[in-house]
VEXDREN-2710 file (C-alpha; in Angstrom, 1 decimal):
% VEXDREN-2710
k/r/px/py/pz
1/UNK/-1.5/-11.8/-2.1
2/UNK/-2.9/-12.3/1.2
3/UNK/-2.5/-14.7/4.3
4/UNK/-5.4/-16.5/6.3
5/UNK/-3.6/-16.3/10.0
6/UNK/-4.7/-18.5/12.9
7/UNK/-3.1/-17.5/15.8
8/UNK/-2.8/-20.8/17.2
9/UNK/0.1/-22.8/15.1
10/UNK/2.1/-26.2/16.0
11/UNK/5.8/-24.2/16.2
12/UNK/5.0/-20.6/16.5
13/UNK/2.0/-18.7/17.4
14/UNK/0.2/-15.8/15.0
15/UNK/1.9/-13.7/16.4
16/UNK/5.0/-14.7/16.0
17/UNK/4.4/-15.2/12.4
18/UNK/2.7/-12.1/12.1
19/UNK/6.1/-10.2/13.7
20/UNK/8.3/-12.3/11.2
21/UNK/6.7/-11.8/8.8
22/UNK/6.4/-8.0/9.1
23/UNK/10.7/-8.3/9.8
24/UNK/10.9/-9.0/5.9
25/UNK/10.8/-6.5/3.1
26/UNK/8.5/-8.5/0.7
27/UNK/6.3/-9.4/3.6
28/UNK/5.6/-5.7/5.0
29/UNK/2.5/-5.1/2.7
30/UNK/1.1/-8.7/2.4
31/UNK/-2.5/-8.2/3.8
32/UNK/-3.5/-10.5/6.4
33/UNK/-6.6/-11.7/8.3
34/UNK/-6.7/-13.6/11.0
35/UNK/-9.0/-16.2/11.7
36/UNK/-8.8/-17.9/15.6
37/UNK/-11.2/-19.5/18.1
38/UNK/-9.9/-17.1/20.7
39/UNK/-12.8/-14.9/20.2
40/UNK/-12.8/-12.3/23.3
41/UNK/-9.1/-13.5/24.4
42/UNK/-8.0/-12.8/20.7
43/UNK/-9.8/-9.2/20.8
44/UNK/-8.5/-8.2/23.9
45/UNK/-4.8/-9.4/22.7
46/UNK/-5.4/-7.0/19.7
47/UNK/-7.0/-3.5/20.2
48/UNK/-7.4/-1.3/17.2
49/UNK/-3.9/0.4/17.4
50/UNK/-1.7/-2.7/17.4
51/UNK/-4.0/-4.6/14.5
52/UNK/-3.1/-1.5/12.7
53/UNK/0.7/-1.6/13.5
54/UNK/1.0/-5.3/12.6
55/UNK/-0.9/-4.6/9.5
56/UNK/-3.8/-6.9/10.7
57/UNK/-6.5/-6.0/7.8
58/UNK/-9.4/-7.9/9.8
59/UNK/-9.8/-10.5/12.6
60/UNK/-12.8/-13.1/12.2
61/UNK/-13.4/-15.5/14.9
62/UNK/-14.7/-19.1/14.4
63/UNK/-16.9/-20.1/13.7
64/UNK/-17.2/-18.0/11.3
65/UNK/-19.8/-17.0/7.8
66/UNK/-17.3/-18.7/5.1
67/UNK/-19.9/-16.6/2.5
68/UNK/-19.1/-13.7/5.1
69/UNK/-15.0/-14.2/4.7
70/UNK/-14.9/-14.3/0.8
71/UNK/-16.6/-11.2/0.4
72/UNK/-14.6/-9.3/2.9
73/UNK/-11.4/-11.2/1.2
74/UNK/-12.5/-9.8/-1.7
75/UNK/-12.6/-5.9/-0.5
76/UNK/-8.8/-6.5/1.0
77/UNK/-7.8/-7.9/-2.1
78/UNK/-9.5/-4.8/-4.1
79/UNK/-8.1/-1.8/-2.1
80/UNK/-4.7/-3.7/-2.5
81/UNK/-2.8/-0.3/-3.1
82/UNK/0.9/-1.8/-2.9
83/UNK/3.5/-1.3/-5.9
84/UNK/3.2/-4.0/-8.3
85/UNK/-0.2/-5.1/-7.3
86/UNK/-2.4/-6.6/-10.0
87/UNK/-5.5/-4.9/-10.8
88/UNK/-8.7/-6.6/-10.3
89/UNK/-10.4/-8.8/-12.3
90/UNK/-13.9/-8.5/-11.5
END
């Protein structure tokens, strides 16, 4: 599993999600990345401390390399480390 966040949503923002998300036992391991056109704003909202606490695994700003996203989707997926993960098919 992983999740594709963009932090601007109709009802609730990425962060939002991101925090209820995190509030639910099968969602504290889920992997995500977010994707945004915030670019600098987006950065400066998330330093390298907090991405870490809200289990950010990478922030990509659009536009962005789609060739550039699947491989780095692919690394996330591979160092997937939580219980019941399944291994890799490569």
């Amino acid at each position: 599993d992983l999740i594709l966040l963009d932090m601007r949503m109709p009802r609730m923002d990425g962060f939002a999600f991101l925090s209820a998300l995190r509030r639910r036992p099968a969602g504290k391991t889920i992997p995500v990345i977010i994707v945004s056109g915030l670019g600098d704003e987006l950065l400066q909202a998330i330093d390298a401390r907090s991405a870490e606490e809200l289990g950010v695994a990478g922030i990509f700003a659009k536009p962005f390399d789609i060739p550039t996203l699947l491989r780095y989707v692919g690394s996330v997926i591979a160092r997937d480390t939580r219980p019941g993960a399944p291994p890799v098919k490569r």
